[in-house]
The first five atom37 places (N, CA, C, CB, O) and aatype in JSON, in Angstrom:
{
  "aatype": [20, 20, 20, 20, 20, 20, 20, 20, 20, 20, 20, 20, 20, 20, 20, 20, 20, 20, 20, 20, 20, 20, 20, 20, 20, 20, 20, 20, 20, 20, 20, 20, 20, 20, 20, 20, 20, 20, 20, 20, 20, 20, 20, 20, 20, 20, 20, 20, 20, 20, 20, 20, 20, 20, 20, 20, 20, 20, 20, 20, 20, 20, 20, 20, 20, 20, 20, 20, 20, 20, 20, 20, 20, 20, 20, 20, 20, 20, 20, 20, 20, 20, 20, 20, 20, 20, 20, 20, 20, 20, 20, 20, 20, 20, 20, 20, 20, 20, 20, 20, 20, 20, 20, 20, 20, 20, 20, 20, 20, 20, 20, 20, 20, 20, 20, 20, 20, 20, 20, 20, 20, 20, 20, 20, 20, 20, 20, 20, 20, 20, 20, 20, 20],
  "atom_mask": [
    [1, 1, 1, 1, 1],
    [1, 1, 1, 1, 1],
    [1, 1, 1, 1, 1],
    [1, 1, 1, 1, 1],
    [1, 1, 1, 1, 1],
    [1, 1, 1, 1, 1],
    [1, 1, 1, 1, 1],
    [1, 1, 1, 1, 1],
    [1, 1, 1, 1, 1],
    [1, 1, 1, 1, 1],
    [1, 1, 1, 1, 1],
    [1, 1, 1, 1, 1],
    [1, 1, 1, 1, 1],
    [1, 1, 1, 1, 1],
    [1, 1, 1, 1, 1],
    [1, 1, 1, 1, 1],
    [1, 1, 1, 1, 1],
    [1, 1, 1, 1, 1],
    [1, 1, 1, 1, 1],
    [1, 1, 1, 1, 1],
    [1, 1, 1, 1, 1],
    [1, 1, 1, 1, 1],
    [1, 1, 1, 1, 1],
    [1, 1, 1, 1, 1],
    [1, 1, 1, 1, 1],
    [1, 1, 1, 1, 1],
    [1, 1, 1, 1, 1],
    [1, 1, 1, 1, 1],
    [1, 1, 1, 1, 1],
    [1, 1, 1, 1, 1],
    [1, 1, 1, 1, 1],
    [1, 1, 1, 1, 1],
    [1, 1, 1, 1, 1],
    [1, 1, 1, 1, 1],
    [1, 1, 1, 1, 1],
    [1, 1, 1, 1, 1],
    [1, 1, 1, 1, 1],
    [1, 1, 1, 1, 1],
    [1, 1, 1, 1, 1],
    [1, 1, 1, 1, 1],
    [1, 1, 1, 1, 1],
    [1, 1, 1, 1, 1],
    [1, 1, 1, 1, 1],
    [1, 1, 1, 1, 1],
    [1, 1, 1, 1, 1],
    [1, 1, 1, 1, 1],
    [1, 1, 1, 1, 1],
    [1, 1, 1, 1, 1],
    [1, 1, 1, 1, 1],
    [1, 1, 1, 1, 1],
    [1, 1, 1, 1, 1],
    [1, 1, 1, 1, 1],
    [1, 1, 1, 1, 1],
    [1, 1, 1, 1, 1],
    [1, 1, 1, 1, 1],
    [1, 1, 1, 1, 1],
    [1, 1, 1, 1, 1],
    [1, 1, 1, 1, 1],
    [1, 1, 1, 1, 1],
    [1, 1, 1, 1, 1],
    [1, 1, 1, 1, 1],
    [1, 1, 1, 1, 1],
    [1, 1, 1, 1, 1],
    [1, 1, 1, 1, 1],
    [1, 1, 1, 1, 1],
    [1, 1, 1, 1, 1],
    [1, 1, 1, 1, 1],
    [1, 1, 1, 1, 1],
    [1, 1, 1, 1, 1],
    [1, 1, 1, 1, 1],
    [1, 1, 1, 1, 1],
    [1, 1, 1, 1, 1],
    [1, 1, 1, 1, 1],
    [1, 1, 1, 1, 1],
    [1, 1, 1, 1, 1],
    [1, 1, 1, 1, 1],
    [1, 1, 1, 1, 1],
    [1, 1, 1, 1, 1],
    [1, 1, 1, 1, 1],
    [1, 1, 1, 1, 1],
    [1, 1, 1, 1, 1],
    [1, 1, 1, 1, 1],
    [1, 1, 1, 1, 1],
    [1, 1, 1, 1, 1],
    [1, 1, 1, 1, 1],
    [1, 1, 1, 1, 1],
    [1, 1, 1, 1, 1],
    [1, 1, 1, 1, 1],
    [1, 1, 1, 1, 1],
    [1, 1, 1, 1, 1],
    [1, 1, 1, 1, 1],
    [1, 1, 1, 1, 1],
    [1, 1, 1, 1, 1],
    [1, 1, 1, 1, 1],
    [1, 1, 1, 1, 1],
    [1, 1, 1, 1, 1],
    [1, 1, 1, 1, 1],
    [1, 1, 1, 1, 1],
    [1, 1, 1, 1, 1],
    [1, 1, 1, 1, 1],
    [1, 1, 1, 1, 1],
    [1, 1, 1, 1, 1],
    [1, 1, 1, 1, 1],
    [1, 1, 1, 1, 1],
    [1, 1, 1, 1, 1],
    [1, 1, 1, 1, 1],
    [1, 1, 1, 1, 1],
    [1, 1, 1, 1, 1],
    [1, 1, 1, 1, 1],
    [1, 1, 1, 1, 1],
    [1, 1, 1, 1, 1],
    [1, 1, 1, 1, 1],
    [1, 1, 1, 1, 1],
    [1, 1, 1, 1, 1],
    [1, 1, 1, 1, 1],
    [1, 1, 1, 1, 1],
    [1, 1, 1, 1, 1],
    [1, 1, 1, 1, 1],
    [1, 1, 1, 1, 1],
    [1, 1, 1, 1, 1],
    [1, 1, 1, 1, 1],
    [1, 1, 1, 1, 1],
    [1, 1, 1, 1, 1],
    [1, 1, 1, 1, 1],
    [1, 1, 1, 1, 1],
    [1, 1, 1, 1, 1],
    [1, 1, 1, 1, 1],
    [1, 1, 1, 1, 1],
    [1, 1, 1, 1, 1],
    [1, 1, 1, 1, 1],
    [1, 1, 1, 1, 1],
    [1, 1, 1, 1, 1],
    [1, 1, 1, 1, 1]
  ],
  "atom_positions": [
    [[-0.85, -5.12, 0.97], [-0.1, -3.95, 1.37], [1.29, -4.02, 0.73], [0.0, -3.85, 2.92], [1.85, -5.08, 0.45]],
    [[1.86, -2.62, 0.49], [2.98, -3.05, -0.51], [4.01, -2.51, 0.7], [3.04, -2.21, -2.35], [3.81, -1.46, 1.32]],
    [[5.06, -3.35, 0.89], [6.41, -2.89, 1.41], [7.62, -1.83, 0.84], [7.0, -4.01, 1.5], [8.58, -2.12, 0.12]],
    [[7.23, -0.51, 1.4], [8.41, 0.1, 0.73], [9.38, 0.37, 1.54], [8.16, 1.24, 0.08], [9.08, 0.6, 2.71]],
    [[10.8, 0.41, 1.15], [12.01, 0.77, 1.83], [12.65, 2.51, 1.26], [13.15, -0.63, 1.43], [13.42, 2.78, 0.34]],
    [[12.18, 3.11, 1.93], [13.08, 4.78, 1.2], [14.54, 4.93, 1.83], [12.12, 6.6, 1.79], [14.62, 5.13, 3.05]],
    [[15.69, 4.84, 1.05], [17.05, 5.55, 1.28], [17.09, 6.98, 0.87], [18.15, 4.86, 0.51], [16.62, 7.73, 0.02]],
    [[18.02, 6.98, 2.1], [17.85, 8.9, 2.5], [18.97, 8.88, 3.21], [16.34, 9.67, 3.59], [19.59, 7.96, 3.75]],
    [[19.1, 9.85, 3.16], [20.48, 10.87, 3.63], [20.09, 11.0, 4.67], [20.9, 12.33, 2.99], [18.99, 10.46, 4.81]],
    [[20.59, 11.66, 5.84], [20.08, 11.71, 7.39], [19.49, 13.52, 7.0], [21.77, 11.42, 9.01], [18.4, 13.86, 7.45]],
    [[20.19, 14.36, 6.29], [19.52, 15.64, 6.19], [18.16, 15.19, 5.47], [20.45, 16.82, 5.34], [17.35, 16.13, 5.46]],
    [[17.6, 13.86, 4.77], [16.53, 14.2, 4.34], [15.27, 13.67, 5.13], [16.58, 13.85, 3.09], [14.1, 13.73, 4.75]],
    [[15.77, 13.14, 6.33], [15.15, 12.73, 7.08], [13.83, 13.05, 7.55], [15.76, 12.74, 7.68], [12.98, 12.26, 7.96]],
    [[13.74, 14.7, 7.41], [12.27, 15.51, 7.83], [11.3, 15.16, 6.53], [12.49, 17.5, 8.0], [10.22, 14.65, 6.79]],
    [[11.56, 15.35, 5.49], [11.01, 15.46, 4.15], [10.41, 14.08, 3.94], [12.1, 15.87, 3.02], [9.24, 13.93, 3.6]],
    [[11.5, 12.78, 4.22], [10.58, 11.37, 4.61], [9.49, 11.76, 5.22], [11.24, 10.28, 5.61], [8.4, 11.87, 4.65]],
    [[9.73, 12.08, 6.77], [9.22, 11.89, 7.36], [7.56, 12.3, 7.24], [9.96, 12.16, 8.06], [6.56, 11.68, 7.59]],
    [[7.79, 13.96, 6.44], [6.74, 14.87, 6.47], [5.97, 14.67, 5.52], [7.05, 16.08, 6.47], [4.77, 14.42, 5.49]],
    [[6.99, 14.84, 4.47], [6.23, 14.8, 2.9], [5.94, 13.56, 2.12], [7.08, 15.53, 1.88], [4.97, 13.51, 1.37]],
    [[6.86, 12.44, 2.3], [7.16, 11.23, 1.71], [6.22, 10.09, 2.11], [8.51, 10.9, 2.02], [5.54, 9.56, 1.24]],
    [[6.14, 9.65, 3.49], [5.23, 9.05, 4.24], [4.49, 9.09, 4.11], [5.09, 9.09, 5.02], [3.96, 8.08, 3.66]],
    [[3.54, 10.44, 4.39], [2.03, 10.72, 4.49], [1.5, 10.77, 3.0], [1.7, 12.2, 5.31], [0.3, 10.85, 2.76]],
    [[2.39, 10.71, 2.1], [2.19, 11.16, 0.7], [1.68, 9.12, 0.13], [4.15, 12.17, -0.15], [0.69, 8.82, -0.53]],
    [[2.5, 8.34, 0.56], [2.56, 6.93, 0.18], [1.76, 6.29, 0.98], [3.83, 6.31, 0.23], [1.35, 5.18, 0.62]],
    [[1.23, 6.98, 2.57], [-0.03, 6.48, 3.28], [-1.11, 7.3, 2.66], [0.0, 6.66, 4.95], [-1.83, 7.57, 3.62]],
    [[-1.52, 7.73, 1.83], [-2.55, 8.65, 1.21], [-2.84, 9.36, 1.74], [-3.52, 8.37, 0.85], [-3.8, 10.01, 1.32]],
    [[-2.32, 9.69, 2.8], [-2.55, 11.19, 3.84], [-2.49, 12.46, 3.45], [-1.6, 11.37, 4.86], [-2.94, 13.38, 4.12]],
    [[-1.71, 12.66, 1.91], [-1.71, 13.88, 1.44], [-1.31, 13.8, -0.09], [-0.83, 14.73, 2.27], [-0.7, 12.84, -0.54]],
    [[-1.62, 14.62, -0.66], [-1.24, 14.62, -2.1], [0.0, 14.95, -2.44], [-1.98, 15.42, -2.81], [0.84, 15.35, -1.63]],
    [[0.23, 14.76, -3.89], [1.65, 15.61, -4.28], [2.0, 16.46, -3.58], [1.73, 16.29, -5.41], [3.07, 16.45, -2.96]],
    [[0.74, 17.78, -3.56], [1.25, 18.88, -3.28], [1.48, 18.99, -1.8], [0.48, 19.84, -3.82], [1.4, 20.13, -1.34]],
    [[1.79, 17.85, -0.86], [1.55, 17.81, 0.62], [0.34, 18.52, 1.27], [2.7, 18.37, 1.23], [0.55, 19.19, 2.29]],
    [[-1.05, 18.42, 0.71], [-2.29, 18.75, 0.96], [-2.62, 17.69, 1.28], [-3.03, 19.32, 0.09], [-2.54, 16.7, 0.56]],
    [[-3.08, 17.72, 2.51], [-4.58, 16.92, 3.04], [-5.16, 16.36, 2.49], [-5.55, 17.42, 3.42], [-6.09, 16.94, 1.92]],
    [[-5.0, 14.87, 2.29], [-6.06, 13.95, 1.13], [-6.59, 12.65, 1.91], [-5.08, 13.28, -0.47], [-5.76, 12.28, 2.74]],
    [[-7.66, 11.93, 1.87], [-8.04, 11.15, 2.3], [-8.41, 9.7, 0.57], [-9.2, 11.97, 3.32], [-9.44, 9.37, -0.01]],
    [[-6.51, 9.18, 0.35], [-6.4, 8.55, -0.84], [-6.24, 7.2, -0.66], [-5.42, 9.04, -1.59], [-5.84, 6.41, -1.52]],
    [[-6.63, 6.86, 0.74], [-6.74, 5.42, 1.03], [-5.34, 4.57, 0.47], [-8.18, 4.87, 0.27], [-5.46, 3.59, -0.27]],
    [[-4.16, 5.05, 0.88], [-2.67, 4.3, 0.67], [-2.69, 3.07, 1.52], [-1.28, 5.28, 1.17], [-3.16, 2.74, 2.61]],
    [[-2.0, 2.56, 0.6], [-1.4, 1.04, 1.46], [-0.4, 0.62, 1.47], [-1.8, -0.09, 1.22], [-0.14, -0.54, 1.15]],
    [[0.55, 1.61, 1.9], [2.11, 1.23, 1.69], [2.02, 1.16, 3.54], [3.47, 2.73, 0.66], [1.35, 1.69, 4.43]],
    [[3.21, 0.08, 3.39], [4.06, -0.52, 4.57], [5.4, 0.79, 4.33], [4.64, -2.61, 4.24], [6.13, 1.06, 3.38]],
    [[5.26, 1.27, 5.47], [6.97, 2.77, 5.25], [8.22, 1.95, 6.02], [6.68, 4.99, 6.61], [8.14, 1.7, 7.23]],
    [[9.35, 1.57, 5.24], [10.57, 0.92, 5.93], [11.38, 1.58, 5.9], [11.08, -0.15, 5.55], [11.97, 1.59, 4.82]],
    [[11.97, 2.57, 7.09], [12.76, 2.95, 6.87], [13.76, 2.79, 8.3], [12.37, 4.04, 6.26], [13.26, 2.34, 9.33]],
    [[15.31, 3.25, 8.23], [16.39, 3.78, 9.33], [15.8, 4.46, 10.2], [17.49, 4.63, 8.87], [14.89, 5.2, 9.83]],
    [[16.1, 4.4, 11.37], [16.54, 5.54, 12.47], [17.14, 6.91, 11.61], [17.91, 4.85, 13.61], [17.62, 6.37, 10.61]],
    [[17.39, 8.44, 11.46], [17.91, 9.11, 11.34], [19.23, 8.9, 12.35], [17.12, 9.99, 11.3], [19.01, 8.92, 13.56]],
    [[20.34, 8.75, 11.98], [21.68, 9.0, 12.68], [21.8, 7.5, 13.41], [21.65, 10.48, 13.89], [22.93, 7.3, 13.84]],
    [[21.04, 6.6, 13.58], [21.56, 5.61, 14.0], [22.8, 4.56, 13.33], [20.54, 5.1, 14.19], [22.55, 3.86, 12.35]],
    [[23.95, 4.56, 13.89], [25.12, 4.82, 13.05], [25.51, 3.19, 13.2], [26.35, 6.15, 13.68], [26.12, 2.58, 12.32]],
    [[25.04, 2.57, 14.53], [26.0, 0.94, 14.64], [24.85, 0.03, 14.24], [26.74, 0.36, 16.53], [23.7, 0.36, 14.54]],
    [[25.0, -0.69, 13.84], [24.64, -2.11, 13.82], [23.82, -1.65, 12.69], [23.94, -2.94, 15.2], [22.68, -1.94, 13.03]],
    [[23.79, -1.18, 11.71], [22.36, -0.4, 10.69], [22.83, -1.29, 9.5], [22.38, 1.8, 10.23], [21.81, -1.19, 8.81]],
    [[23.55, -1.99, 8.86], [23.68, -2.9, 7.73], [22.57, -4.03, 8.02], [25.26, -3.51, 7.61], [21.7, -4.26, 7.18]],
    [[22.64, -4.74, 9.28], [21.5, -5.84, 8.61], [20.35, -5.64, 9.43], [21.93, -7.58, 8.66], [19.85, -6.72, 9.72]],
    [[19.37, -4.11, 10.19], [18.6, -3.75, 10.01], [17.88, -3.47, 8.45], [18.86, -3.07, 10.71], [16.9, -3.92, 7.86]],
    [[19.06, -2.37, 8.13], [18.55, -2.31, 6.02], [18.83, -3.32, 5.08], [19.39, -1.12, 5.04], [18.73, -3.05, 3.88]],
    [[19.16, -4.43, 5.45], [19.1, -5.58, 4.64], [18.17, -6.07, 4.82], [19.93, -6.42, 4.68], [17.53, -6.3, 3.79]],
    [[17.43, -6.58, 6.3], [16.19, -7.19, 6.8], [15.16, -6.16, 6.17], [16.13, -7.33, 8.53], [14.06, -6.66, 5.94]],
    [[15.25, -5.21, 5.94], [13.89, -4.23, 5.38], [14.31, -4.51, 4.13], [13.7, -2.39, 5.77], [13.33, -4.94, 3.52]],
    [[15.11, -4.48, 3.54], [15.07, -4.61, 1.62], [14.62, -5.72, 1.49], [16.54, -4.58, 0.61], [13.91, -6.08, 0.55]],
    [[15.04, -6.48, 2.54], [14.61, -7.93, 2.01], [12.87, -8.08, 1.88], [15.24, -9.19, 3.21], [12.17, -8.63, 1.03]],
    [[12.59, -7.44, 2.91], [10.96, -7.43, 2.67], [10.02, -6.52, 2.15], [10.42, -7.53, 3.68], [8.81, -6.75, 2.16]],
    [[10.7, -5.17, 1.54], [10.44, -4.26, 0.51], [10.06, -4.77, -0.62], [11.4, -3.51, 0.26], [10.84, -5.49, -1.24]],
    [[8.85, -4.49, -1.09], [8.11, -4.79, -2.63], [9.03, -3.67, -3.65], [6.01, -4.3, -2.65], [9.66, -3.96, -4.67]],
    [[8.9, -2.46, -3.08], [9.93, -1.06, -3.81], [10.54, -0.86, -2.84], [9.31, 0.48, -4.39], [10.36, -0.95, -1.62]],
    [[11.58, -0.47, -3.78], [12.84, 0.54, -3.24], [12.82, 2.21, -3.79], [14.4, -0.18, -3.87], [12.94, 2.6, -4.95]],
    [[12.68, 2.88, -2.79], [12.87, 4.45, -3.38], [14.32, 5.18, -2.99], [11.58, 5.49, -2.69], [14.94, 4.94, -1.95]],
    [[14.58, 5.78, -3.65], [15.56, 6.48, -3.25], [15.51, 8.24, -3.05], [16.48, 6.05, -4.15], [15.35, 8.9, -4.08]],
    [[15.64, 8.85, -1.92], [15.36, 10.08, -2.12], [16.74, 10.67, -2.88], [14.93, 10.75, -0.74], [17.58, 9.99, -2.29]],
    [[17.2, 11.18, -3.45], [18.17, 12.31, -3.88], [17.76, 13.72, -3.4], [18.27, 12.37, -5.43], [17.0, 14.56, -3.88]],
    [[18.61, 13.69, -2.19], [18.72, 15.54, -2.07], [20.55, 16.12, -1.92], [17.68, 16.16, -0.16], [21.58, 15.51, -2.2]],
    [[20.37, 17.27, -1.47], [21.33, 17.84, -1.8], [22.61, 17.3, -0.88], [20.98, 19.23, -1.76], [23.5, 18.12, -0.66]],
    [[22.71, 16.35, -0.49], [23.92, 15.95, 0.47], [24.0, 14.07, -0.16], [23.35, 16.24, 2.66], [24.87, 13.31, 0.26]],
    [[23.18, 13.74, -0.97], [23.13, 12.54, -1.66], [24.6, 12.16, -2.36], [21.96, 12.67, -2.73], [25.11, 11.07, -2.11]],
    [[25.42, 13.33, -3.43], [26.34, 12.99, -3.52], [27.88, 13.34, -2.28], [26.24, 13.36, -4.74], [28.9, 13.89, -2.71]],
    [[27.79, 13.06, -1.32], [28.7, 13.95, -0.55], [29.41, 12.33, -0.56], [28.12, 15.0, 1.13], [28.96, 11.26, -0.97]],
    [[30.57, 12.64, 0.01], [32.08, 11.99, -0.12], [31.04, 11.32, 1.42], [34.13, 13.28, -0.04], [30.4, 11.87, 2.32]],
    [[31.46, 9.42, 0.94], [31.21, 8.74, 2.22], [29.59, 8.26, 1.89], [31.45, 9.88, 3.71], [29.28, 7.53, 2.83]],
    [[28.54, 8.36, 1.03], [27.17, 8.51, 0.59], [27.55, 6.82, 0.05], [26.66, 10.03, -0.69], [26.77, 5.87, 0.17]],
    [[28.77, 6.76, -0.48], [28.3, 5.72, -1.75], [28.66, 4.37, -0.35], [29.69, 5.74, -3.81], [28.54, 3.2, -0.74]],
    [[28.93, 4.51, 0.68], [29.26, 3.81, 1.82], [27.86, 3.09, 2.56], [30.03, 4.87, 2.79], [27.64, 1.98, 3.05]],
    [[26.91, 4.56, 2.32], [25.97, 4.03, 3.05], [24.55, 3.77, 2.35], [25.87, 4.86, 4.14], [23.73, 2.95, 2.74]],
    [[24.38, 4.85, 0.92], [23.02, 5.05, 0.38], [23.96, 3.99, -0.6], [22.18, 6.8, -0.14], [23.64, 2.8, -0.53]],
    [[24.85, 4.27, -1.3], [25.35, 2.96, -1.85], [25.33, 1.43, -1.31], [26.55, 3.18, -2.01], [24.85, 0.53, -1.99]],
    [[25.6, 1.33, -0.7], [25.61, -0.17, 0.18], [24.42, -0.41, -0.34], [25.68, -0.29, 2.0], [24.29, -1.2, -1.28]],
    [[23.05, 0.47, 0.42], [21.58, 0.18, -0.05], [21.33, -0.59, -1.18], [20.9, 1.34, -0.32], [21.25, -1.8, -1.4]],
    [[21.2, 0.64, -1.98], [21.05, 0.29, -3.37], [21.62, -1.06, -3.96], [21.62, 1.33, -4.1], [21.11, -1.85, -4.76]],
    [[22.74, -1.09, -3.36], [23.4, -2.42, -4.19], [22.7, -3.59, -3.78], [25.05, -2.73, -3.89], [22.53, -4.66, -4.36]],
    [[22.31, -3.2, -2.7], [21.67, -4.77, -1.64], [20.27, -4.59, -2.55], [21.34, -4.54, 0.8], [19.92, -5.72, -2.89]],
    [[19.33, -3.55, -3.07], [18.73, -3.71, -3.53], [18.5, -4.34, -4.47], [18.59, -3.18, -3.49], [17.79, -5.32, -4.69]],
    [[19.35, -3.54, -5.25], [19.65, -4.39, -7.11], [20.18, -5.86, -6.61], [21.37, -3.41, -8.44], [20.32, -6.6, -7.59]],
    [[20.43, -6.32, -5.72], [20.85, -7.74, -5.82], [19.8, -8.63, -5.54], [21.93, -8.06, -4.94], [19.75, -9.71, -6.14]],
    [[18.97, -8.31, -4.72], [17.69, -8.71, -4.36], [16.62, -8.32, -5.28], [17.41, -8.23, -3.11], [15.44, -8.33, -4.92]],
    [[17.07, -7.9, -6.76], [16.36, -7.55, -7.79], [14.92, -7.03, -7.31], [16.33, -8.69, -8.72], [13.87, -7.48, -7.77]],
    [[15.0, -6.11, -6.41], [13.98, -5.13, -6.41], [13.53, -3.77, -7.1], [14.04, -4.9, -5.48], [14.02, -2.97, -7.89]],
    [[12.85, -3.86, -6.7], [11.68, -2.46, -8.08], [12.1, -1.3, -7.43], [9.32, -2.4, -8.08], [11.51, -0.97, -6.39]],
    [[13.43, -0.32, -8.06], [13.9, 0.8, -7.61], [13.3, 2.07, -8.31], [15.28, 0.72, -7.72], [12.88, 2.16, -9.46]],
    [[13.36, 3.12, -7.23], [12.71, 4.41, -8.36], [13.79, 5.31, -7.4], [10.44, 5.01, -8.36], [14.35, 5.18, -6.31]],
    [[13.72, 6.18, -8.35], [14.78, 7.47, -7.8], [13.95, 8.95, -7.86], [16.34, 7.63, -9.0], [13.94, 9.67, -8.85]],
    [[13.23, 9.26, -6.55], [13.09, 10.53, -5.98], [14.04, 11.84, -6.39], [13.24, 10.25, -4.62], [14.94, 12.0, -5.57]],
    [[14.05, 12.6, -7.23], [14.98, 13.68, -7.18], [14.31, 14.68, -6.09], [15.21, 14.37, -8.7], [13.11, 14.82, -6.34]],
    [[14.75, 15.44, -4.9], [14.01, 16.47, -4.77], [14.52, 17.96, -5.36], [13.77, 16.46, -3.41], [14.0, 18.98, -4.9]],
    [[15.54, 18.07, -6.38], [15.64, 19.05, -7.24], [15.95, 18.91, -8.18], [16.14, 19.79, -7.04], [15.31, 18.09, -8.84]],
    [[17.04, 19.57, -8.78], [18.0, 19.58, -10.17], [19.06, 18.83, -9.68], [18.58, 21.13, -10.8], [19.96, 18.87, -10.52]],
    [[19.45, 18.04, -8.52], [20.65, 17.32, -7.96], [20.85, 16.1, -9.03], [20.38, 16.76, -6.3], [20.04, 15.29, -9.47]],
    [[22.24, 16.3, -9.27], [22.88, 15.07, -9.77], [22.92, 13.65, -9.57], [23.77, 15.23, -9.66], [23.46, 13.23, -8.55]],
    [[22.31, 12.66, -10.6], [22.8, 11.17, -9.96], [24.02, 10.68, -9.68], [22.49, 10.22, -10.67], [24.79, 10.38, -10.6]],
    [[24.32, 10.55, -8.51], [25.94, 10.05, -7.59], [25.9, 8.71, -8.67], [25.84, 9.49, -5.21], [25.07, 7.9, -9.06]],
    [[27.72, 9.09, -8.96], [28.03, 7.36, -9.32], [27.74, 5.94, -8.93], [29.04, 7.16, -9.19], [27.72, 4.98, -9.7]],
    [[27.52, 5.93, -7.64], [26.63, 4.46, -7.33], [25.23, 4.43, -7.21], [26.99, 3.83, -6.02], [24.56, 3.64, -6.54]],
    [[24.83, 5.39, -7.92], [23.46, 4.88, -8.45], [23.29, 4.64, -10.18], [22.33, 6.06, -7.95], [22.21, 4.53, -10.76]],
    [[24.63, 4.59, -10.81], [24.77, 4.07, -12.29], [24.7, 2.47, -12.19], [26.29, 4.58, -13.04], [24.65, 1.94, -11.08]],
    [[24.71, 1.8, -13.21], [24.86, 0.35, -13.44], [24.96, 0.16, -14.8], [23.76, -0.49, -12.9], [24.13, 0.46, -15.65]],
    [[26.18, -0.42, -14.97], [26.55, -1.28, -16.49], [25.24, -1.95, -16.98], [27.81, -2.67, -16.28], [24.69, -2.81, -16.28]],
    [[24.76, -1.6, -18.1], [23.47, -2.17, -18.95], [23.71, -3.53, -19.09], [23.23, -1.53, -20.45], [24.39, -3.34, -20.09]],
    [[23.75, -4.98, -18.94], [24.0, -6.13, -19.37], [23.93, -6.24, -21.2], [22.99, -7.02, -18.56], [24.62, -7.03, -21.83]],
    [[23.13, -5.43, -21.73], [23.0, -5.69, -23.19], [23.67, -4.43, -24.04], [21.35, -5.88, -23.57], [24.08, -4.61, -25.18]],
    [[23.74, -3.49, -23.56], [24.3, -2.15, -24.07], [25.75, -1.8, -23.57], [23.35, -1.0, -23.61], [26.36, -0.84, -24.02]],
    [[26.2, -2.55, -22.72], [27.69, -2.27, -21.6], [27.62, -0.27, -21.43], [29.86, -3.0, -22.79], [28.52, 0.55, -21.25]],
    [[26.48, -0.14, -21.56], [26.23, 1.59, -21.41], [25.93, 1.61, -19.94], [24.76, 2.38, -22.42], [25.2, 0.83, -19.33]],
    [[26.88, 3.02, -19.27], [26.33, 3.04, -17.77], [25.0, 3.72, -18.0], [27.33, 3.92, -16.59], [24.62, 4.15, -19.09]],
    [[24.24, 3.77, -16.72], [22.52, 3.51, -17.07], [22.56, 3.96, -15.27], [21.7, 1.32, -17.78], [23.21, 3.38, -14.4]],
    [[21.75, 5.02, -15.12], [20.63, 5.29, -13.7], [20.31, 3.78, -13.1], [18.83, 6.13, -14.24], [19.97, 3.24, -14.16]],
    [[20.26, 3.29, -12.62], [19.3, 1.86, -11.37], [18.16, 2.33, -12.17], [19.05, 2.08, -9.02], [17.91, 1.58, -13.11]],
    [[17.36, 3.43, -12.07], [16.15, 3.66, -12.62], [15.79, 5.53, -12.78], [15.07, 2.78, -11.58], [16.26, 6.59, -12.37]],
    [[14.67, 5.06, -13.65], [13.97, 6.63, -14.06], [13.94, 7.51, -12.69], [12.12, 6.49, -14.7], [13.77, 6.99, -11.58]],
    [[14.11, 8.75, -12.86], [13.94, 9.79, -11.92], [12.2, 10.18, -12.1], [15.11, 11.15, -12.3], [11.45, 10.16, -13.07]],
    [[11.98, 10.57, -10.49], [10.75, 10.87, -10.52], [10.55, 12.28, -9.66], [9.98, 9.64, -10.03], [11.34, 12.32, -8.71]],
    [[9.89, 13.17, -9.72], [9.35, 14.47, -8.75], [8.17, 14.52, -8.34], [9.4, 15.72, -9.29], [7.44, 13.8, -9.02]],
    [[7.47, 15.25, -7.25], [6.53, 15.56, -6.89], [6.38, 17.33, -6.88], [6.44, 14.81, -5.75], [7.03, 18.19, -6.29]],
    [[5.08, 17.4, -7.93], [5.45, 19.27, -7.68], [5.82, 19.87, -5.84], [3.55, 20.35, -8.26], [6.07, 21.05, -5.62]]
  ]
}
């Protein structure tokens, strides 16, 4: 079974919940249709809005996350993001885990999801962007 950890914004919280989940338990396809695709993901994620003690809850889940996803929606870059979906990520990349980046539109990658290339000193995405129609 593979351990995944999804970072999310608290507005994207339904879309985990609805579309994201059932999509990585094979419960439904891309298109959030009804599928019986036999998934084997472990889903790690936050409380929505649970605000105290949440740093080494999401450290204890990265730590045991095979992937890291990241959703990007439209409140991803908001002032205060790089505090909390940042923190993530970084704990991720340090724990050199397998990151992918969810766009759910045309939304911009926030500055703390760049990283200095070690061989290129070029800033660089954490990783490729991905969609679901």
């Amino acid at each position: 079974m593979v351990n995944v950890f999804v970072v999310h914004a608290g507005s994207d919280y339904d879309f985990v919940k609805e579309r994201m989940e059932p999509f990585l338990l094979g419960l439904k396809d891309e298109n959030g249709e009804p599928a019986n695709l036999g998934g084997s993901s472990n889903i790690l994620t936050l409380e929505s809005g649970k605000a105290s003690n949440w740093k080494p809850d999401a450290k204890k889940k990265i730590k045991m996350a095979h992937v890291v996803i990241v959703i990007l929606g439209k409140n991803t870059s908001d002032s205060g993001k790089e505090d909390t979906l940042g923190w993530e990520v970084a704990q991720a990349a340090k724990l050199n885990k397998q990151i992918m980046i969810y766009n759910r539109g045309a939304y911009p990658v926030p500055s703390y999801l760049y990283v200095v290339d070690r061989f290129t000193k070029q800033k660089r995405p954490v990783a490729e962007q991905m969609t679901m129609a």
